[in-house]
TORMISE-214668 format. One record per residue (C-alpha): residue number from 0; residue in one letter; chain; x, y, z. Coordinates in steps of 0.001 Angstrom, whole numbers, plus 500000, padded with zeros to 6 digits. Layout:
TORMISE-214668
R num residuo cadena     px     py     pz
R NUM       A      A      X      Y      Z
...
//
This chain:
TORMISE-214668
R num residuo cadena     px     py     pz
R   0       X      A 500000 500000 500000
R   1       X      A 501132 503217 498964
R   2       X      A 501741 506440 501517
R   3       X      A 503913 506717 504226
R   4       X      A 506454 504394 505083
R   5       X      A 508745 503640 507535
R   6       X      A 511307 501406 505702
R   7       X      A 511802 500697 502157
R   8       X      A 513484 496895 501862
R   9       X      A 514414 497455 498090
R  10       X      A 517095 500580 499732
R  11       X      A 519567 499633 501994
R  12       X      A 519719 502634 504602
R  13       X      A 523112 504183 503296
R  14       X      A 522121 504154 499473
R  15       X      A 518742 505694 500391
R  16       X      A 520298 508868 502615
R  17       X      A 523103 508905 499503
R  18       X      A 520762 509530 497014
R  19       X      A 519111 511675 499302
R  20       X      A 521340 513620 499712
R  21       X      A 522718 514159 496124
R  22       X      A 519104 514657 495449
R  23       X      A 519158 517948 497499
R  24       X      A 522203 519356 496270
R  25       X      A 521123 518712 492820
R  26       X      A 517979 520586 493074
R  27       X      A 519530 523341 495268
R  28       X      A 522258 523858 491994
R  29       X      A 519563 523681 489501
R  30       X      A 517507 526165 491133
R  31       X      A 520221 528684 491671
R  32       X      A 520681 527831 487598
R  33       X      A 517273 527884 486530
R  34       X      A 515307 529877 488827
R  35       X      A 517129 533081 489172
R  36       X      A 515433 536028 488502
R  37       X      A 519196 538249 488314
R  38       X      A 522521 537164 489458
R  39       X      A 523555 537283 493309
R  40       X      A 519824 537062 494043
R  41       X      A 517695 534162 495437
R  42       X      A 515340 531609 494066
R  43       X      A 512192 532304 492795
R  44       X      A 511553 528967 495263
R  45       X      A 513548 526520 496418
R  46       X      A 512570 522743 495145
R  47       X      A 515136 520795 497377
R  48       X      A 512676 521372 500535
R  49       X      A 509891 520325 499184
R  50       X      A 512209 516972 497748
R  51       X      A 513873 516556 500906
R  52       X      A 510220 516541 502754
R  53       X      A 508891 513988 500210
R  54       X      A 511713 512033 501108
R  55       X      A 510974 511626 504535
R  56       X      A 507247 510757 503960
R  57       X      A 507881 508327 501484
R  58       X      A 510942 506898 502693
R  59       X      A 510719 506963 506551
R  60       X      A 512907 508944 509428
R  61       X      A 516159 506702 508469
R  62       X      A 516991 509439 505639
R  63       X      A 517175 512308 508315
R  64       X      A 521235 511961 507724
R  65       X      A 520885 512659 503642
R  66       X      A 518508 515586 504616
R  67       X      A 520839 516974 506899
R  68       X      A 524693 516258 504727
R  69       X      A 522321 517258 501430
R  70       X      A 521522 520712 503176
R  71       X      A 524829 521023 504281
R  72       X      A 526825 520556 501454
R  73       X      A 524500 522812 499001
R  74       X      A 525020 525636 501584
R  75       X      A 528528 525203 501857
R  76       X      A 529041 525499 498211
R  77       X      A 526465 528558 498481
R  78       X      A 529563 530859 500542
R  79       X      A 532459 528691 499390
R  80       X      A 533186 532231 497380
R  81       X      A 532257 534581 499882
R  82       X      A 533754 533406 503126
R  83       X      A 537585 531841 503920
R  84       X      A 538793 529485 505843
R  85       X      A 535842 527446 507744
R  86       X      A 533912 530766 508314
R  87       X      A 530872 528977 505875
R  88       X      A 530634 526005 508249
R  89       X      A 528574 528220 510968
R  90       X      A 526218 529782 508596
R  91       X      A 525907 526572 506793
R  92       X      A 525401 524155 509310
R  93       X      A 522672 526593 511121
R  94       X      A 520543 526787 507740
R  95       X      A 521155 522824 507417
R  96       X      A 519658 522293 511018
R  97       X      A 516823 524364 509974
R  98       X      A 516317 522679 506643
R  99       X      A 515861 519457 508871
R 100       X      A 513701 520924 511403
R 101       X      A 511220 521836 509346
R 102       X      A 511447 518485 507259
R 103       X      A 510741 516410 510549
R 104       X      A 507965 518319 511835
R 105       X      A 506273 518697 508154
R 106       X      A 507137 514638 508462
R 107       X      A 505378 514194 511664
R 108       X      A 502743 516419 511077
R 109       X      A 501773 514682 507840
R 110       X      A 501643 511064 509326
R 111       X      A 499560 512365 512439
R 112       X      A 497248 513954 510147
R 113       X      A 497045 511993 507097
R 114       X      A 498926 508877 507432
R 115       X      A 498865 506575 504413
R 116       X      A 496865 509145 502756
R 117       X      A 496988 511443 499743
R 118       X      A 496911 514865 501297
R 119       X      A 495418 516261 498248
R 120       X      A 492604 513994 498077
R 121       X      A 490148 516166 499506
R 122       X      A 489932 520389 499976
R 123       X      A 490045 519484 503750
R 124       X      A 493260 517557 503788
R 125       X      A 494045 520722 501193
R 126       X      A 493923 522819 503664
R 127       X      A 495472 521152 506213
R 128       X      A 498499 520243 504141
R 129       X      A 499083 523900 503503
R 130       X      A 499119 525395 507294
R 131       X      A 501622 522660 507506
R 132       X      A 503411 523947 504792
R 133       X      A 503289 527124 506447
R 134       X      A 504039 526140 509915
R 135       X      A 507180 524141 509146
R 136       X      A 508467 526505 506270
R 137       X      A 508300 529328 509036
R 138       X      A 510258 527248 511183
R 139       X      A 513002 526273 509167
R 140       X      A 512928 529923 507931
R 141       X      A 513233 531748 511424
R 142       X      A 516096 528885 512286
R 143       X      A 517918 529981 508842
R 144       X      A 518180 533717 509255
R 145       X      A 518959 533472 512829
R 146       X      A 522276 531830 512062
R 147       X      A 522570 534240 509397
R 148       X      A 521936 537041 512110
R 149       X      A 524181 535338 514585
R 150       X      A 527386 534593 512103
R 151       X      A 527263 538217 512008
R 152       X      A 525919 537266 507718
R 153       X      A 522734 539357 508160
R 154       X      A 522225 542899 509623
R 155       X      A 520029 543598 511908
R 156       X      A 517420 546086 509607
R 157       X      A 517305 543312 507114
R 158       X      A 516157 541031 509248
R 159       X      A 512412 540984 508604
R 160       X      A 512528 541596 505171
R 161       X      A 515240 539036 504475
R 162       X      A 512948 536336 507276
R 163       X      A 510146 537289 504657
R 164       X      A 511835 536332 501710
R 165       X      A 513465 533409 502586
R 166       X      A 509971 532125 503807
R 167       X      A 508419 533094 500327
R 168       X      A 511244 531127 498550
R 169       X      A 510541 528197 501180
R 170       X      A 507294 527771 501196
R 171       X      A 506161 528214 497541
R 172       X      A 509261 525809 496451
R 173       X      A 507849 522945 499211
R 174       X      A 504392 523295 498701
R 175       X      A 504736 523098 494988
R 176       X      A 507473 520757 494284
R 177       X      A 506709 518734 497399
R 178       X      A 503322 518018 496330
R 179       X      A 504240 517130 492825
R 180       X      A 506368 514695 494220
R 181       X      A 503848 513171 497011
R 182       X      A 501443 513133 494012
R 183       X      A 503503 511368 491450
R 184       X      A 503831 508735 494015
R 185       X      A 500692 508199 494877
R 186       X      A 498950 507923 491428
R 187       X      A 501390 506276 489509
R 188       X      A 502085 505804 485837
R 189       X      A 499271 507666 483881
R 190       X      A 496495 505494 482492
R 191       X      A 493971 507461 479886
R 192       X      A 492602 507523 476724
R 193       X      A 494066 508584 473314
R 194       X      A 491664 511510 473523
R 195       X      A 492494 512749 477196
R 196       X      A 496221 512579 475453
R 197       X      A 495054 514818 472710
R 198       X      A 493517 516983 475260
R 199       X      A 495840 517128 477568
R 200       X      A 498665 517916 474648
R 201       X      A 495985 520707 473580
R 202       X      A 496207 521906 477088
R 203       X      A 499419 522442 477565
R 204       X      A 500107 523586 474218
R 205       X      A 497017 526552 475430
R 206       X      A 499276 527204 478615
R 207       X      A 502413 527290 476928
R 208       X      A 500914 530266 474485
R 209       X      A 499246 531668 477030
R 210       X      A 501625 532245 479472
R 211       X      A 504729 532881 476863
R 212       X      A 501884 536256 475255
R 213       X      A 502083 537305 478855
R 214       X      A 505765 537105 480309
R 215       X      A 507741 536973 476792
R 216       X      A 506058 538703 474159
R 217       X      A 504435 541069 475692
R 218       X      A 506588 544326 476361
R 219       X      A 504037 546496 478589
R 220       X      A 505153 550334 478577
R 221       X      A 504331 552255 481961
R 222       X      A 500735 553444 480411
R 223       X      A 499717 549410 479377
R 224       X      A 500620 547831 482506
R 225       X      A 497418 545841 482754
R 226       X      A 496633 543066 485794
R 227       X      A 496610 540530 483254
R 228       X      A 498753 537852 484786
R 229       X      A 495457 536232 486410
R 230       X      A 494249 534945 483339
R 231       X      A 496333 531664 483397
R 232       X      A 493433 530784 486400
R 233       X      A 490974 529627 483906
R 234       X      A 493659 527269 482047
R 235       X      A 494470 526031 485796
R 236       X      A 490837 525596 486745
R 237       X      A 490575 523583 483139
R 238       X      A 493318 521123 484126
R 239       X      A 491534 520446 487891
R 240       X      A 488315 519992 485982
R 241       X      A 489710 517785 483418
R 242       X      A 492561 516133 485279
R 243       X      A 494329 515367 488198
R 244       X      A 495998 517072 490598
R 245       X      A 499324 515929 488964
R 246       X      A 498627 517944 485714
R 247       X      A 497288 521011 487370
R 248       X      A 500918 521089 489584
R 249       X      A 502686 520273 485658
R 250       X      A 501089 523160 484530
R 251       X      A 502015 525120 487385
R 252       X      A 505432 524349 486886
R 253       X      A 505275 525170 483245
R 254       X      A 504012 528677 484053
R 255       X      A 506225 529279 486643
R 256       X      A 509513 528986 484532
R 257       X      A 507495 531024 481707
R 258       X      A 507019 533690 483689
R 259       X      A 510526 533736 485404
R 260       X      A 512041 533400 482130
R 261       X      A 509880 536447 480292
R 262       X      A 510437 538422 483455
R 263       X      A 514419 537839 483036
R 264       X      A 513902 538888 479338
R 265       X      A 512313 541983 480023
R 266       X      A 508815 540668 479106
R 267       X      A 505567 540196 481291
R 268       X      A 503254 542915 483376
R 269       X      A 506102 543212 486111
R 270       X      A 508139 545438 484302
R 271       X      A 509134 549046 485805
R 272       X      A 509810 547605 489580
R 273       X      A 513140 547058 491191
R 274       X      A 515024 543756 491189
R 275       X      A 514027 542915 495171
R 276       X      A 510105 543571 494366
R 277       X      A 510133 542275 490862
R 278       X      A 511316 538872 492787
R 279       X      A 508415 539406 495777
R 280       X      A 506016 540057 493419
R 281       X      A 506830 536816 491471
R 282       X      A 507022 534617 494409
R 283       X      A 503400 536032 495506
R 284       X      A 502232 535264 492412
R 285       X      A 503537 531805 491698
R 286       X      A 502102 531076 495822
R 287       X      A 498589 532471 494959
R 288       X      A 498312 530182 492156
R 289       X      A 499293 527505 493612
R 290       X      A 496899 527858 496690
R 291       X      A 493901 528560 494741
R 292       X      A 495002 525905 491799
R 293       X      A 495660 522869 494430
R 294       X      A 492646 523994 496268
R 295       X      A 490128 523553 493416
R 296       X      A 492094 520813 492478
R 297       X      A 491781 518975 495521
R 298       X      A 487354 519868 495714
R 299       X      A 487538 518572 492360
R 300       X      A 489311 514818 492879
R 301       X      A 486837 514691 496363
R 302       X      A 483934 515465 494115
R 303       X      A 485385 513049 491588
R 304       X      A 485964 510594 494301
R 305       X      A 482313 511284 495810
R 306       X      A 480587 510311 492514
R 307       X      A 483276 507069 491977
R 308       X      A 481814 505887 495890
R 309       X      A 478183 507197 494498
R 310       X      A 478494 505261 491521
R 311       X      A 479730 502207 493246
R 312       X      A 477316 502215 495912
R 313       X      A 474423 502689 492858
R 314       X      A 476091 499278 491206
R 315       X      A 475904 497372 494808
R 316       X      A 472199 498332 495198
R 317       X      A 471641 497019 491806
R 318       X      A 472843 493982 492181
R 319       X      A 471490 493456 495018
R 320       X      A 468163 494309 493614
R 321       X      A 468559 492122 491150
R 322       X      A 469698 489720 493509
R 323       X      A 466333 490223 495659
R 324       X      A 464524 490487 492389
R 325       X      A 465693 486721 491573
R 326       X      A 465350 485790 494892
R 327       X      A 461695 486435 494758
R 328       X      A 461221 485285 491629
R 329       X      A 462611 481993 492466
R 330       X      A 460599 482082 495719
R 331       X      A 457331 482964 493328
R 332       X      A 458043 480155 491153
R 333       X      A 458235 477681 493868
R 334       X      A 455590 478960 495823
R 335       X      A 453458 478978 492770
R 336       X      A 454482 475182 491744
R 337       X      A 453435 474311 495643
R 338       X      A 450214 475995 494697
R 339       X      A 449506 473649 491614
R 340       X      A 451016 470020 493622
R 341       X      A 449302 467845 495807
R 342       X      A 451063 467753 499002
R 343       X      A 449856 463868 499867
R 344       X      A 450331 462693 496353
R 345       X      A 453398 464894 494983
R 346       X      A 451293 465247 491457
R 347       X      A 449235 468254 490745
R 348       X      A 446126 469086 492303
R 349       X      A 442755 470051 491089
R 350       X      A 443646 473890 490712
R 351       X      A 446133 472744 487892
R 352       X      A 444180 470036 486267
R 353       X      A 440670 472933 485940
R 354       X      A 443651 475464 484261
R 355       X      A 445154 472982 482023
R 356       X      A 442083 471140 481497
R 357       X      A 440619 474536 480088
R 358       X      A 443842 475031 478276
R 359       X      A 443723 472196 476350
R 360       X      A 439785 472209 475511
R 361       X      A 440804 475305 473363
R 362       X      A 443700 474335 472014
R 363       X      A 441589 471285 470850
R 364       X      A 438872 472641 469454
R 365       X      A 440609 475092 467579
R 366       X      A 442726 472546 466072
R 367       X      A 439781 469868 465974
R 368       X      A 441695 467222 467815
R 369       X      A 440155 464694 470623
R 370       X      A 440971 464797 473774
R 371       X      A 440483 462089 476086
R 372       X      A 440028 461850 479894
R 373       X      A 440458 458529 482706
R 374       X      A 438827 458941 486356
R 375       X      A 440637 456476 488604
R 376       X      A 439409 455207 492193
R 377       X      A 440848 453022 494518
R 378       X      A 438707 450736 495622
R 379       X      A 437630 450121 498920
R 380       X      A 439891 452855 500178
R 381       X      A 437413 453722 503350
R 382       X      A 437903 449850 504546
R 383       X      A 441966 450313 503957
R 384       X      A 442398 453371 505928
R 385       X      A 440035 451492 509073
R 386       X      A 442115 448750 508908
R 387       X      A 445594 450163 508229
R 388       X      A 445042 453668 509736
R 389       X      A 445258 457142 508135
R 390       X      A 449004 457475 507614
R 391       X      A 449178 453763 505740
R 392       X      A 446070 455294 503657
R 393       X      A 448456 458530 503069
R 394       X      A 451009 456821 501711
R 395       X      A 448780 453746 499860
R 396       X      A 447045 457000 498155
R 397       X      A 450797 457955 497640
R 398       X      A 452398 454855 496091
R 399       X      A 449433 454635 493614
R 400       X      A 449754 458184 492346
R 401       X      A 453126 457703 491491
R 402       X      A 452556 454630 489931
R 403       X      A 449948 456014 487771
R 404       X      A 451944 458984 486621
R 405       X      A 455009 456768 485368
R 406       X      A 452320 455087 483659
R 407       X      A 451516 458658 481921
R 408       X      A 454485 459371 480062
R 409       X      A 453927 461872 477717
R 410       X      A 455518 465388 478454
R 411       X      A 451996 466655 477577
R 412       X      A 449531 464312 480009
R 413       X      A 448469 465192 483444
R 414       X      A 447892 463627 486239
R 415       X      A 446351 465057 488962
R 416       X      A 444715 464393 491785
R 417       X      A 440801 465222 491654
R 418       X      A 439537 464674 495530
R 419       X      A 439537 462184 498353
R 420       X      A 440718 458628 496584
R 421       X      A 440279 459823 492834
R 422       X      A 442800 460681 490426
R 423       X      A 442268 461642 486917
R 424       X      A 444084 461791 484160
R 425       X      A 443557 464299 481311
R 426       X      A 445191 462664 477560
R 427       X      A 445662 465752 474553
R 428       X      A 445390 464506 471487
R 429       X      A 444239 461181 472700
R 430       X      A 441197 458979 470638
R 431       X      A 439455 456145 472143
R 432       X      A 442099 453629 471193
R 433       X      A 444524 455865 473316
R 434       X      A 442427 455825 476229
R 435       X      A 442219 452125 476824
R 436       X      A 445573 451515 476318
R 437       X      A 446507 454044 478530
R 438       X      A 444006 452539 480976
R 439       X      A 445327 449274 480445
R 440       X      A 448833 450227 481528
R 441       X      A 447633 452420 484705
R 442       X      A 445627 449665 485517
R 443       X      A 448570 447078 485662
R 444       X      A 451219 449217 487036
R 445       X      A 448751 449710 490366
R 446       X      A 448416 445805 490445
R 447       X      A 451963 445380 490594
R 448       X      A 452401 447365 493663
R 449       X      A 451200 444184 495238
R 450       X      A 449948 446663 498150
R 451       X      A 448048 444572 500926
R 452       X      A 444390 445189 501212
R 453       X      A 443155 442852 504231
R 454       X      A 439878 444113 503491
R 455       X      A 438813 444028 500107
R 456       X      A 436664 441663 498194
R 457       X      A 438154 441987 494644
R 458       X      A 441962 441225 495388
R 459       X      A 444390 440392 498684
R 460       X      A 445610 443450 497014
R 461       X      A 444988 447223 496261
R 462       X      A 443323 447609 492717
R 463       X      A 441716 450486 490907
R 464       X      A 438461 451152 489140
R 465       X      A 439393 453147 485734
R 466       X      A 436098 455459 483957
R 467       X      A 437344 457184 480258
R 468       X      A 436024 459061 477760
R 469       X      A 437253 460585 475135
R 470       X      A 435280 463802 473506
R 471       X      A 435697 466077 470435
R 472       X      A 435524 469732 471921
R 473       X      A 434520 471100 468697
R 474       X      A 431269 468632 468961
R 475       X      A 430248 469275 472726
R 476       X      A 429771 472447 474337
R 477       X      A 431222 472168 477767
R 478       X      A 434610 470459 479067
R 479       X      A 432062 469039 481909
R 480       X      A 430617 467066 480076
R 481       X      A 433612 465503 479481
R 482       X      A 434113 464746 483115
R 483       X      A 430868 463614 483615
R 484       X      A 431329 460868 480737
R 485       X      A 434469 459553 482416
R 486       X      A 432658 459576 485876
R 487       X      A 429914 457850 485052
R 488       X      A 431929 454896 483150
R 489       X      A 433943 454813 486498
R 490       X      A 430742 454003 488404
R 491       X      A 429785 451417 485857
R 492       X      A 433223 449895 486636
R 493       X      A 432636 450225 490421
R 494       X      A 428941 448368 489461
R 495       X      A 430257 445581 487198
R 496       X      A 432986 443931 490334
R 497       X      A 435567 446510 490252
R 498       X      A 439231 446568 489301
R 499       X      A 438619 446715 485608
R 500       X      A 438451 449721 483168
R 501       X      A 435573 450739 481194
R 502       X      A 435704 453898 478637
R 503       X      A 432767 455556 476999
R 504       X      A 431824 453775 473840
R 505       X      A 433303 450591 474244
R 506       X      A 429990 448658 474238
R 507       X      A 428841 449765 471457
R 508       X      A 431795 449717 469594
R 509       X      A 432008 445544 470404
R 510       X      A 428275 445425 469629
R 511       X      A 429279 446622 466077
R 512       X      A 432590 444246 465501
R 513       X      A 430011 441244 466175
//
């Protein structure tokens, strides 16, 4: 996890306070190069404190020694030229202590306050990281010109004004290089699009005009000096709006050296004050904009960060509607399947036979097909359940349903169970023929349960009593009538000794073969 750390294994603890410390003397001699406004003056800012306090963050309290030699050494090349002897080692190591000071309590401060945390995450943590800025750049700035003051390097009516510059130069340098550095870390390699590339190309290219037309081109005379070195905030605001907090400190950069540059040159709104404003003015400038640019910047990646947890959250409720959603579904489904099943029997009950009885009368008699129908009753099923008891007669009624319906095989056949003892079976497409054989089969597959019946008269067994019928809808008006046919040849079986199956026309159909 990324953020503050307190060891770094891939470093050993020399080569990390080596680099360190080369690190800081680099960046001290390329900002006395680079960021000069005239020779024998100070930095715009300094960008060694603000590398020297990313250092500590990211690579724990073990690098205090590269801070410290770092600082040293750049100030001791600083008045090799001015002082003999070992008169720069006072001076030097006095600014050095303070460099450090205010790089352990910024340190400190930062992992009390933010700990693993991107301090520009949020315009809270914004705000906070900037006091800090303040408070330790002040520190390390009071600590420098005192030895100054006290090496006998500073008189005493410059004091103030020399406490004030050296904290401008501090504190814009650390909060703007240190937070490109803290930044860089924590978000990585850039990811985007081939059009946020384009754009973000575009946007620089914008800046780059921009801020050149203001500093180098343009050559203001004393009646055209015009306030117009606030119009790189709308680019800035673009770049928060648009990208991250990375960019928008890139682009800050970019104008910064612009401007000191143009100013050098002659160029830019700036023109017409001494050397020692000219510098103040600069450094207030460059630490306005980046205030107000880090501080939309940083509303802008919480907003952005806000509507990534929105989002999310939206996504989890979802899915876990559409988990519910399912859920009930399934628990629809399976309550509406236990509506349609016999709980005794495990086939379907009346409810479903009356709707897919009335289903298939219309589907028959629009396509003119027969469809035929068996009523089945166990016989003697009062005398089993006196003799064998109510739970035997459960699961006698049981045994027989299930023997029935593997008798049924067709996907499109029901069997269902009608009331009390009777099950029926309901046959689509099914003539006369059908029917018997279908009785036939339902008839034998209950005899070969071989179920005891102590008490009947037909068999030492449990038989059936089979009534069918088999109807053209398109001929009859009513599906009840169809019922009624196979119920009354079921009482004709009942009449003529039982286990046997009689359908609806079978008489007369052997009266006409003889």
């Amino acid at each position: 996890m990324r953020g503050i750390a307190t060891s770094s294994p891939a470093l050993p603890d020399w080569l990390a306070m080596a680099l360190v410390a080369a690190g800081y003397w680099l960046a001290s001699w390329l900002g006395d190069q680079l960021l000069l406004l005239e020779q024998g003056m100070d930095s715009v800012v300094w960008p060694q404190p603000g590398l020297a306090l990313a250092a500590m963050i990211l690579l724990g309290w073990r690098v205090w020694p590269g801070v410290l030699i770092g600082a040293l050494a750049s100030e001791a090349w600083r008045w090799r030229m001015t002082l003999d002897g070992m008169h720069w080692l006072p001076p030097a190591l006095g600014v050095a202590m303070g460099v450090l000071a205010q790089t352990l309590l910024g340190a400190w401060l930062m992992r009390r306050y933010f700990g693993r945390r991107n301090p520009l995450d949020s315009f809270g943590q914004c705000i906070a990281f900037n006091v800090i800025i303040v408070v330790m750049t002040l520190l390390g700035s009071l600590i420098g010109t005192a030895s100054l003051y006290f090496s006998h390097l500073l008189p005493q009516k410059e004091l103030v004004s020399r406490l004030c510059l050296w904290w401008l130069c501090n504190g814009c340098g650390t909060l703007l290089f240190g937070s490109l550095c803290l930044n860089v870390y924590h978000q990585g390699r850039s990811r985007q699009s081939r059009d946020v590339w384009y754009e973000m190309l575009a946007y620089f290219g914008m800046v780059t005009l921009l801020t050149a037309g203001l500093f180098v081109w343009w050559h203001p005379t004393v009646d055209t000096t015009y306030p117009l070195d606030m119009l790189v905030l709308p680019l800035v605001a673009w770049a928060a709006f648009r990208f991250t907090t990375r960019e928008v400190l890139m682009a800050l950069l970019l104008i910064m050296w612009l401007a000191l540059w143009g100013t050098r040159h002659g160029g830019g709104p700036y023109l017409g004050y001494s050397a020692y404003s000219t510098l103040v003015i600069l450094q207030t400038y460059i630490g306005i904009l980046t205030l107000v640019s880090l501080g939309v910047s940083a509303l802008m990646s919480e907003q952005r960060k806000i509507k990534a947890e929105l989002s999310q959250q939206q996504e989890r409720l979802e899915q876990q509607v559409r988990i519910r959603t399912l859920a009930l579904e399934q628990s629809h489904a399976e309550v509406l399947a236990l509506s349609r099943v016999d709980p005794v029997t495990g086939i379907a009950n009346r409810r479903c036979f009356e709707e897919s009885l009335d289903g298939e009368w219309r589907r028959a008699r629009r396509l003119g097909a027969s469809l035929g129908m068996l009523m089945i009753d166990i016989d003697f099923f009062k005398l089993y359940n006196d003799h064998y008891g109510h739970v035997s007669g459960d699961y006698c009624l049981r045994e027989v349903a299930q023997a029935i319906r593997s008798s049924v095989r067709r996907p499109q056949d029901l069997v269902a169970r009608y009331g009390g003892e009777e099950i029926i079976c309901l046959l689509p497409d099914t003539a006369e023929d059908g029917v018997i054989y279908v009785g036939e089969a339902v008839l034998e597959a209950v005899r070969e349960l071989q179920l005891p019946h102590a008490e009947s008269t037909v068999a030492p067994y449990v038989t059936i009593s089979i009534g069918g019928a088999c109807v053209l809808p398109r001929d009859v008006t009513d599906s009840r009538q169809l019922i009624e046919a196979a119920d009354r040849e079921l009482y004709r079986a009942k009449q003529l000794g039982r286990n046997r199956i009689i359908v609806a026309g079978q008489d007369q159909r052997a009266a006409d073969d003889a």
